[in-house]
C-alpha positions as CSV (number, residue, x, y, z in Angstrom):
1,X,0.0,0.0,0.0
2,X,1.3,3.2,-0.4
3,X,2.2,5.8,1.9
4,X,0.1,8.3,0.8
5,X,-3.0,6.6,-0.1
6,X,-5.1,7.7,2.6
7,X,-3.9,11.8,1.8
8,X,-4.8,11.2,-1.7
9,X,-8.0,9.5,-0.7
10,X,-8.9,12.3,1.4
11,X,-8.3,14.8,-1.4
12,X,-11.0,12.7,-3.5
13,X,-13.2,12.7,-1.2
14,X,-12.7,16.3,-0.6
15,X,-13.3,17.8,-3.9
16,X,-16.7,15.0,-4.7
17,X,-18.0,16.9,-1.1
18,X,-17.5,19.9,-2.4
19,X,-18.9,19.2,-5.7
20,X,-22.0,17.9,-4.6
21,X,-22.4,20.9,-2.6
22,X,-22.1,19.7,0.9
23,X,-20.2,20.8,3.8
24,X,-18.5,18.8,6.2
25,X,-20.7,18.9,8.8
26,X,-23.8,17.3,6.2
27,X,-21.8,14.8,4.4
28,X,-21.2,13.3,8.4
29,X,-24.4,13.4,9.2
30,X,-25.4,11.8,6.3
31,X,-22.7,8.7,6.6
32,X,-22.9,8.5,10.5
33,X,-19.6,10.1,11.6
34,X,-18.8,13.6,13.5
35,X,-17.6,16.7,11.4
36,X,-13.9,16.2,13.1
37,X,-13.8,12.7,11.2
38,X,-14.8,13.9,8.2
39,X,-12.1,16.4,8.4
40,X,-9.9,13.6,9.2
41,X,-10.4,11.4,6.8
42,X,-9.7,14.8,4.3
43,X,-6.6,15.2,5.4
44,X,-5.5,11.3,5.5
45,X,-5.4,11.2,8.7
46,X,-8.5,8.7,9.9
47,X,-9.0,5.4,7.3
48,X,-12.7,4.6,7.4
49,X,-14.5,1.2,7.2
50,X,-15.6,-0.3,4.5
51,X,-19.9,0.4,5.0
52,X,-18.5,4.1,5.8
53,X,-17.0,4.0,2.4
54,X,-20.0,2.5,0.8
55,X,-21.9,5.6,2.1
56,X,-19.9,7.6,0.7
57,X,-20.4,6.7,-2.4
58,X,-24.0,6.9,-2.1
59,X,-24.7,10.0,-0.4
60,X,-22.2,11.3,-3.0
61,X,-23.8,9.8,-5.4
62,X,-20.6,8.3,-7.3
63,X,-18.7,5.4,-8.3
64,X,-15.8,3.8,-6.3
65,X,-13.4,4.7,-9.2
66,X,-14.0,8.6,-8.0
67,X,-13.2,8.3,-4.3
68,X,-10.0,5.4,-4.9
69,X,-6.9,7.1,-6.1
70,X,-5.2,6.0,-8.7
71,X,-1.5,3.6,-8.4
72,X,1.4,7.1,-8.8
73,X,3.2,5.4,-11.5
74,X,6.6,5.6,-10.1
75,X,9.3,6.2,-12.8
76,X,13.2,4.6,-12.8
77,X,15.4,6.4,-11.2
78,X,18.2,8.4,-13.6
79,X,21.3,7.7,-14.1
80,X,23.8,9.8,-11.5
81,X,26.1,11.8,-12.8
82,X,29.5,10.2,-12.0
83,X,31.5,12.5,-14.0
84,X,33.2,14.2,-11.3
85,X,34.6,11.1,-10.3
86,X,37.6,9.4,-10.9
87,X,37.3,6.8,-13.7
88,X,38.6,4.0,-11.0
89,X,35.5,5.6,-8.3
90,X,33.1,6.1,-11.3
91,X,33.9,2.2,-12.2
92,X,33.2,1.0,-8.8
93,X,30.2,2.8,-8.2
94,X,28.6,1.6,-11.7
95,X,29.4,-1.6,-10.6
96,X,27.7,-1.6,-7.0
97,X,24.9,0.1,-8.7
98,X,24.6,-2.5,-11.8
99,X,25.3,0.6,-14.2
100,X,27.3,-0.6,-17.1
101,X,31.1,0.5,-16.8
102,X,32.4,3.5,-19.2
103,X,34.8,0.1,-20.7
104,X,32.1,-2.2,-20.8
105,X,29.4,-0.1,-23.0
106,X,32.9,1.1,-25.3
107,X,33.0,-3.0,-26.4
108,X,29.4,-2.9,-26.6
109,X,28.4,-3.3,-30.2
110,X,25.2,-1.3,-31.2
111,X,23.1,-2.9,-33.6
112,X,22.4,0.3,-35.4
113,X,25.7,1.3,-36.2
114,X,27.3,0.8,-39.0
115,X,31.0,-0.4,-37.2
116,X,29.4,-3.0,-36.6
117,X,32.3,-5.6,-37.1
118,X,35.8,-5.4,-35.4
119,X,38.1,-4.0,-38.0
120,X,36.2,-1.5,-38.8
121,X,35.9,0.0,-35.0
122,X,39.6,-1.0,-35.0
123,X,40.3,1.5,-38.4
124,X,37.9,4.2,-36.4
125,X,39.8,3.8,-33.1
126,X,43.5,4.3,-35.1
């Protein structure tokens, strides 16, 4: 579960309140809970139970998919910069890391070049 599920959730819930018009104080009456839950819950800081949710959803009058945040797609992680390290640093972190090496990606042949073979990277390197 994520971290910040329940902020997220609350920031939902939040802005389907406030589009159907109702203040804190009517959407708890309506569910059953006290405004300072409500306000809770809004901030992520009280989960609710699963009836408290379905009531939600139907004094709100919307669908689970509205209230439940959605996964944050979480992205790699660049590449560091190692450049300002020296090459023998720079190898060791890439290798602790499971970056290739500066020496390993220089024999690494790329399939859209055209040095493709030996001798001619051999002719390029002279």
């Amino acid at each position: 579960m994520e971290k910040d599920f329940y902020p997220r959730f609350g920031q939902t819930l939040r802005k389907a309140r406030k589009t159907s018009g109702l203040s804190q104080e009517d959407l708890a009456k309506a569910v059953g809970l006290n405004r300072t839950s409500v306000s809770n819950i809004e901030k992520g800081r009280q989960k609710i139970l699963l009836h408290t949710f379905c009531d939600l959803l139907r004094v709100l009058n919307v669908e689970p998919r509205d209230l439940i945040p959605l996964p944050i797609e979480k992205k790699p992680p660049a590449n560091p910069d190692l450049s300002g390290y020296r090459p023998a640093v720079r190898g060791f972190i890439s290798r602790g890391i499971g970056l290739p090496s500066r020496e390993e990606s220089k024999n690494k042949t790329n399939a859209n070049s055209p040095l493709q073979d030996s001798e001619a990277r051999k002719r390029v390197a002279r």
